[in-house]
C-alpha positions as CSV (number, residue, x, y, z in Angstrom):
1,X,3.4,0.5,-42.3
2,X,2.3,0.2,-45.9
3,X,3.3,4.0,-46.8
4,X,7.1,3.4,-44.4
5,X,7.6,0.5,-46.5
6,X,7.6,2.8,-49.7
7,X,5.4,0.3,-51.7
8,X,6.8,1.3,-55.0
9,X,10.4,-0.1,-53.7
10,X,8.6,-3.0,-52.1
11,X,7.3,-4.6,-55.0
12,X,10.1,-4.2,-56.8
13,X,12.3,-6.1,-54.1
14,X,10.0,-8.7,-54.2
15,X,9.4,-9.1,-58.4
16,X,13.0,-9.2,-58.8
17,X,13.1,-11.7,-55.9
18,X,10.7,-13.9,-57.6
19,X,12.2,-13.0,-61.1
20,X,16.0,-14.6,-60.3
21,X,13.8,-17.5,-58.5
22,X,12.3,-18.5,-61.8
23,X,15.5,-18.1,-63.7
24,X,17.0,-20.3,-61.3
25,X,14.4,-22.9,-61.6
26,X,14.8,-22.5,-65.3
27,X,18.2,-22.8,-65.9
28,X,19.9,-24.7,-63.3
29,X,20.2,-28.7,-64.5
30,X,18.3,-30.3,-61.3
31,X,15.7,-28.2,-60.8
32,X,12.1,-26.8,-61.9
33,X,9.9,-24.2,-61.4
34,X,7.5,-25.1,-58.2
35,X,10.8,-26.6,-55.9
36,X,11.9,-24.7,-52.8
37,X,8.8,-22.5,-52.9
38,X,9.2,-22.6,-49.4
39,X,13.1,-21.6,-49.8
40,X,11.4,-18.6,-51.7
41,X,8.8,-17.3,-49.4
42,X,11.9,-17.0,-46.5
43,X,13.8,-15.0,-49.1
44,X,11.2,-12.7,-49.7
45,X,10.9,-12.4,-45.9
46,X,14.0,-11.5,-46.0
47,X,14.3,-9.3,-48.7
48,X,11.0,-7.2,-47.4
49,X,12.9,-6.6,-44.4
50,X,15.4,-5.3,-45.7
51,X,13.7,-3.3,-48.1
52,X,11.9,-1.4,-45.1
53,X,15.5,-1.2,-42.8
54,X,16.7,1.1,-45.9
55,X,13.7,3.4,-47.1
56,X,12.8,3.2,-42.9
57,X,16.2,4.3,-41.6
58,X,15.9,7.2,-44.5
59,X,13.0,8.6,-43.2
60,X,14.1,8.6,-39.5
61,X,16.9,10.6,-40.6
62,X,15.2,12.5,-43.4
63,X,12.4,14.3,-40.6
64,X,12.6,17.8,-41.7
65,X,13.6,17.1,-45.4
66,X,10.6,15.3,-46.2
67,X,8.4,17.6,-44.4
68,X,9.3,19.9,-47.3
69,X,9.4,17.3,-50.1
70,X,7.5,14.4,-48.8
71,X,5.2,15.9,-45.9
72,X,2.7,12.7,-47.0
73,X,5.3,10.4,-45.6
74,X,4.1,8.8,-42.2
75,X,7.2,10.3,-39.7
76,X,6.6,13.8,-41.5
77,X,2.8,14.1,-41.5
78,X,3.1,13.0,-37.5
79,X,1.2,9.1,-37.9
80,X,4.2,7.1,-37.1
81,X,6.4,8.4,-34.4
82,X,10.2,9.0,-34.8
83,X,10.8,6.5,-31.7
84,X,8.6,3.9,-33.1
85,X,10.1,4.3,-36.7
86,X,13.1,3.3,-34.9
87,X,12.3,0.7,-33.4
88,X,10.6,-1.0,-36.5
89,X,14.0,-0.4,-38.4
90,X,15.7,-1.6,-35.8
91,X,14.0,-4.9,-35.9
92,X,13.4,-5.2,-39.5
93,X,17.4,-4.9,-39.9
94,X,18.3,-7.7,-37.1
95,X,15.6,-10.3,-38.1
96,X,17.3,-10.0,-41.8
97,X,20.3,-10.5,-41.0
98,X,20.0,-13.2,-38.4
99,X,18.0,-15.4,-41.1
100,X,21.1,-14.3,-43.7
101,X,23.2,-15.8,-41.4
102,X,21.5,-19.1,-40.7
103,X,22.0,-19.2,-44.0
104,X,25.5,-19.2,-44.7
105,X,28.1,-16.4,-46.3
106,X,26.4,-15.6,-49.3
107,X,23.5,-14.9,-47.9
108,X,25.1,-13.5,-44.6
109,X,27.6,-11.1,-47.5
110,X,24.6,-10.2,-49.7
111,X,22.2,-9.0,-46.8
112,X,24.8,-7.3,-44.9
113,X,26.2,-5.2,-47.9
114,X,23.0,-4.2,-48.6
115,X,21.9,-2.8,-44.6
116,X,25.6,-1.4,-44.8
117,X,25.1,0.7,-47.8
118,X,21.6,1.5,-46.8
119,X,23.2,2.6,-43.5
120,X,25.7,4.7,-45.1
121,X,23.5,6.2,-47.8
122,X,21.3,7.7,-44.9
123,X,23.3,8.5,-41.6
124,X,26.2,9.5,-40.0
125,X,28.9,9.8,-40.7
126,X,28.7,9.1,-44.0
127,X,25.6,10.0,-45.2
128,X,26.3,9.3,-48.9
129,X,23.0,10.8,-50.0
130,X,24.8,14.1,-50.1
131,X,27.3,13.1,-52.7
132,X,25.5,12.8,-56.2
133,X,27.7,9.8,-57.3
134,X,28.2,8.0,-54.5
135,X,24.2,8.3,-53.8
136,X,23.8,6.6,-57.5
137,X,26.6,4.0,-56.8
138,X,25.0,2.9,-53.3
139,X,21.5,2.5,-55.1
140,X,22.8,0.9,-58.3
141,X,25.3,-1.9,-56.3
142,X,22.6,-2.6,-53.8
143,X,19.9,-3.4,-56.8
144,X,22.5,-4.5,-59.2
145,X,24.8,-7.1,-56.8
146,X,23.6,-7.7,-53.7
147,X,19.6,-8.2,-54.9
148,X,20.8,-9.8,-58.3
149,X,24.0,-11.8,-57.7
150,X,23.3,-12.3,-54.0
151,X,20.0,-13.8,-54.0
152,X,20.3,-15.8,-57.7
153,X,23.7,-17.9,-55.4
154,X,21.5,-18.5,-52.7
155,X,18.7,-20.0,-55.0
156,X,21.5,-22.4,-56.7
157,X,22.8,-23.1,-53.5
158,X,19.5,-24.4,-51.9
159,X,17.6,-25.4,-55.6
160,X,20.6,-28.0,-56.3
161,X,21.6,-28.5,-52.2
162,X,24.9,-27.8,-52.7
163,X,26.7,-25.4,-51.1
164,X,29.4,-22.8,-52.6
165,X,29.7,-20.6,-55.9
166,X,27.8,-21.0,-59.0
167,X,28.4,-19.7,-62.3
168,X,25.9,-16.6,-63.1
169,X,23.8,-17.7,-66.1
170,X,23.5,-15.3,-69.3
171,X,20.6,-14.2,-68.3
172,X,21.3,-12.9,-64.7
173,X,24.8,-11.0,-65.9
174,X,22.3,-9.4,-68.6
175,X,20.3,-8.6,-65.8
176,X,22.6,-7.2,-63.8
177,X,24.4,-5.1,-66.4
178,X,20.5,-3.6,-67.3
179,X,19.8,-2.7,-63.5
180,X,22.9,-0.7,-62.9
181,X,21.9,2.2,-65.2
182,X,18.7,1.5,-64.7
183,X,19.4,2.1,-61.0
184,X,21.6,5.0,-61.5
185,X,18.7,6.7,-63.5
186,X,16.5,5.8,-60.6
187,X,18.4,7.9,-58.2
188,X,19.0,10.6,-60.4
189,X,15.6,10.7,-61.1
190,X,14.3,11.0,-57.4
191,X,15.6,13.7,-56.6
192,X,13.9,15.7,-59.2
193,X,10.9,16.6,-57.4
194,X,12.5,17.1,-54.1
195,X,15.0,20.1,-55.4
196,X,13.2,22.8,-52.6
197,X,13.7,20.8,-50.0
198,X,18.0,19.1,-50.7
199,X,18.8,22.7,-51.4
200,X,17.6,23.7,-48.2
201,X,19.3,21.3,-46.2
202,X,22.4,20.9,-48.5
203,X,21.6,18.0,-50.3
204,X,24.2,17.9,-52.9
205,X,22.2,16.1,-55.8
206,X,22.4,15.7,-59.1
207,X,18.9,18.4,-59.8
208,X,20.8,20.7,-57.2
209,X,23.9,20.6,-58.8
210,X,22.6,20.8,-62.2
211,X,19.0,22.0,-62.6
212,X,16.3,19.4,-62.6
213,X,16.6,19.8,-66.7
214,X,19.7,18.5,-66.8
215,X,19.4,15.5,-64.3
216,X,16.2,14.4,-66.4
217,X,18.1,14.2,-69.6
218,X,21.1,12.1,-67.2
219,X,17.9,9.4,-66.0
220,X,16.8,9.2,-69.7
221,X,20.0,8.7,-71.2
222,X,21.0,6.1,-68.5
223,X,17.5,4.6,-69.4
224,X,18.1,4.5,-72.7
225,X,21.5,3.2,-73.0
226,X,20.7,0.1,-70.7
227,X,17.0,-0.5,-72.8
228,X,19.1,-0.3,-76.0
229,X,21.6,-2.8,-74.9
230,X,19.4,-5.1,-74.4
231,X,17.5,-4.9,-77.0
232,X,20.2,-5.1,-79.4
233,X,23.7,-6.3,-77.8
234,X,22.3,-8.8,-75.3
235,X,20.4,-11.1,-78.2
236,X,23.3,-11.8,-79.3
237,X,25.0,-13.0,-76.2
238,X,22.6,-14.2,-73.9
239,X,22.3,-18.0,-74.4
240,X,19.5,-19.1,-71.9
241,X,16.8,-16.4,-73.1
242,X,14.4,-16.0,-76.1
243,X,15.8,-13.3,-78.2
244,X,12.5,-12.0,-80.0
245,X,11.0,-11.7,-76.4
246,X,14.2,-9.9,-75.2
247,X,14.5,-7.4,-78.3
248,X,10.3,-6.8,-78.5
249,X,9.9,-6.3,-75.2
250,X,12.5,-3.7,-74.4
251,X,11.9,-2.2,-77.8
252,X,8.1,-1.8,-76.4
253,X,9.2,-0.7,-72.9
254,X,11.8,2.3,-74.5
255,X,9.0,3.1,-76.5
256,X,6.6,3.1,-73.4
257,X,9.3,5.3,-71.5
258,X,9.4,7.7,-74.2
259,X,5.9,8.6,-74.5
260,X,6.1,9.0,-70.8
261,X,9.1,11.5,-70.7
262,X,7.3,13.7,-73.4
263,X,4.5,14.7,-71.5
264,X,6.8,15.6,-68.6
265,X,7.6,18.7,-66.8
266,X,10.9,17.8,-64.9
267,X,10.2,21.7,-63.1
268,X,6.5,20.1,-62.1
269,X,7.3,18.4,-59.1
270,X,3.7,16.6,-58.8
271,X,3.9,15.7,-62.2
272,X,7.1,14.6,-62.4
273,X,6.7,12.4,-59.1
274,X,4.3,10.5,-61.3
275,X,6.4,10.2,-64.3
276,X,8.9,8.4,-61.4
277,X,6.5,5.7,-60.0
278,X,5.8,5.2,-64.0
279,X,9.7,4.2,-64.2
280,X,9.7,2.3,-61.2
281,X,6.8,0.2,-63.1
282,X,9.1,-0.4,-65.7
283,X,11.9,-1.3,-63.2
284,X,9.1,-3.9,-62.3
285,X,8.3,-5.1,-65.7
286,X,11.7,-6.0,-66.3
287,X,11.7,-8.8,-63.9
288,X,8.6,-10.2,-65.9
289,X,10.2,-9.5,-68.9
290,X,13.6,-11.9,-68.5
291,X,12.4,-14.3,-67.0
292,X,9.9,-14.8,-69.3
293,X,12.3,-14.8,-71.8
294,X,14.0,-17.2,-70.1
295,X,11.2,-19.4,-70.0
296,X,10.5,-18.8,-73.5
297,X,13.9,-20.4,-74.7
């Protein structure tokens, strides 16, 4: 279950749950960090779930694919059965959405946008994956909106126990703004390694298209661009956050990402699978890195 859950995606889901929780806390007028911890834990129930109805539902339609790319993944190496993969996405996908709509609509909208586009990113007939941009916009509006917007509502909807729309602070439009080319280079990126195996089966990504050259320098200069913005045009807007902590810290974690991309061979597709977790651990440190600023001002 550990390896179908994808953990690299899992702890991200769940740091950037916990990130827009302690904004929240921070900026909303009635509340503080500690209240509706309980509130939290059920969203990050939630958000698990949904987390493994997406990377699952990939994988059960992804068999033959990732025995070429991914052969290590548990449907492909033969340790989790295509039925029983089913089943377990299945589940995972009802038991979110049924606690989304105890909710209410936010949390009904933002939870079924997201097992919709996961739905139509992987299968029939749709199956977005095999159009470059449309793959990058399904990933980038599901971590952008849905995890950002969606779940920082329901927090000022249950923190201050009112129900309705709240205003998005400075901090979480920042946010949002940084995780859609971050999210974009993140599905660019991915595909990378996996070049043999899209080609084969008509994947029409961004490295097939374009070499895996090519779609490296698109992830880096997505990368870039959002790192820079933040470091430089977001100080200067953002109200509710600390702007040393927001210019040093993505002026460290551009430089981090740099020194990373240097010693990468984008035609090395072990090496450059490494180089990807390494992003995805920035992707993580960025929900430290806001809210911290946050808490900071």
């Amino acid at each position: 279950m550990w390896a179908f859950s994808r953990p690299h995606t899992l702890i991200v889901t769940s740091m950037s749950i916990v990130g827009i929780y302690l904004i929240a806390a921070s900026v909303l007028p009635s509340a503080t960090p500690g209240d509706g911890l309980g509130d939290l834990a059920l969203t990050l129930l939630a958000g698990i779930l949904v987390n493994v109805y997406i990377v699952g539902l990939n994988q059960c339609e992804d068999v033959e694919i990732d025995r070429v790319n991914k052969p290590w993944l548990p449907i492909a190496a033969g340790r989790l059965s295509l039925p029983t993969a089913r089943v377990i996405v299945a589940v995972c996908g009802m038991i979110a959405l049924g606690m989304a709509i105890s909710q209410g609509w936010v949390e009904t909208l933002a939870v079924g946008s997201a097992i919709a586009i996961g739905t139509a990113y992987s299968s029939p007939p749709f199956r977005l994956k095999r159009y470059p941009a449309l793959a990058a916009a399904s990933i980038s509006l599901v971590r952008a909106i849905a995890v950002n917007v969606g779940v920082y509502l329901h927090f000022a909807a249950s923190l201050e126990d009112r129900p309705g729309i709240s205003a998005l602070p400075d901090s979480v439009v920042a946010l949002t703004l940084f995780v859609l080319p971050f999210a974009f280079a993140i599905a660019v990126l991915k595909d990378v390694p996996d070049v043999e195996g899209d080609r084969r089966y008509s994947i029409g990504t961004f490295t097939v298209r374009f070499g895996p050259q090519r779609a490296f320098a698109m992830g880096m200069a997505a990368l870039t661009a959002g790192y820079l913005a933040m470091a430089l045009v977001a100080p200067m807007l953002v109200d509710d956050a600390s702007a040393p902590v927001l210019v040093g810290g993505h002026l460290a974690a551009l430089v981090v990402l740099w020194r990373l991309s240097a010693a990468v061979d984008p035609h090395n597709s072990a090496a450059f699978s490494r180089f990807y977790l390494r992003v995805w651990a920035l992707f993580f440190a960025e929900y430290l890195l806001v809210p911290t600023a946050v808490l900071a001002a």
